[in-house]
C-alpha positions in Angstrom: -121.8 146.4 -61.3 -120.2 142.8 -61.7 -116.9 142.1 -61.7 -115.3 138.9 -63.2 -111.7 138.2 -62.3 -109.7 135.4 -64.9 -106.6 133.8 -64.1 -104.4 132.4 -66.9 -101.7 130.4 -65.2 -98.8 130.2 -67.6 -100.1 132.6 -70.3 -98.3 135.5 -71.6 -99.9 138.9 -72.2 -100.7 137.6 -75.9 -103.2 134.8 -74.4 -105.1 136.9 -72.7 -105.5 139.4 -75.5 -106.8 136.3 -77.3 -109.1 135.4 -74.4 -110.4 139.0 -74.4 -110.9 139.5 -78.0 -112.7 136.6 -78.5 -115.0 137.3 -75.8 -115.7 140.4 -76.5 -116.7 139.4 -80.4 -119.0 136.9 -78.8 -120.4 138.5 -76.4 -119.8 142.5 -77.1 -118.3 142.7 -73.0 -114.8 144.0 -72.5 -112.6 143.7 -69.4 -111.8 147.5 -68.1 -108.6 146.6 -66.4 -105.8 143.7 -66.7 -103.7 142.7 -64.6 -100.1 140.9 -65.4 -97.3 139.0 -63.7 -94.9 141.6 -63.6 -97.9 143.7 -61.0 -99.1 146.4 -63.9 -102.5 147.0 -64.1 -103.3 147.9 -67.6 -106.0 149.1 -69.8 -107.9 146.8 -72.0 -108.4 148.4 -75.9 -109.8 146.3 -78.5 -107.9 148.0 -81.2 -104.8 148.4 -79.4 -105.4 144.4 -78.8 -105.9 143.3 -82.5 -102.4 145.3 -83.6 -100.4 143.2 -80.8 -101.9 139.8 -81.8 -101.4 140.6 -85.2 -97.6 141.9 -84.4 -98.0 145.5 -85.3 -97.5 146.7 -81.6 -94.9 145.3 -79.2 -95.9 144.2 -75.7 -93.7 146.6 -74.2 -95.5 149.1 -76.3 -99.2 147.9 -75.5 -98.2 148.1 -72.0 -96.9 151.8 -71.9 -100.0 153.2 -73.8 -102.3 151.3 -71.6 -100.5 151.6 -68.3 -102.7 152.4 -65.4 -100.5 151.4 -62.0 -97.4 149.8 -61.6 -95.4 150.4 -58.7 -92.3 150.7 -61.1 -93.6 152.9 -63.5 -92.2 156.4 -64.5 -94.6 157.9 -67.2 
């Protein structure tokens, strides 16, 4: 196992979808995890990812569905 660990400083949620879509068309590898500014941990899906860059999910909603920790969260 490898793990890779990017930091966007100043990005948004949206820029890293773009970083990870584009990756993962070039070179097939996905990230399993993401974490943002706010401290959630979230789930990477490629699908999931196209709708929000393409403004047919919300962030907020991306986040719920993909939430895997945050300290604040109540499922």
């Amino acid at each position: 196992m490898v793990t890779a660990e990017y930091t966007l400083q100043g990005e948004t949620l949206r820029g890293m979808m773009q970083l990870c879509v584009e990756l993962q068309s070039v070179t097939g590898m996905a990230p399993d995890k993401i974490t943002i500014e706010d401290g959630h941990i979230i789930a990477y899906d490629e699908q999931d990812a196209k709708k929000f860059l393409k403004g047919w999910m919300k962030e907020e909603e991306y986040i719920h569905i993909h939430v895997l920790f945050s300290e604040n969260y109540i499922g």
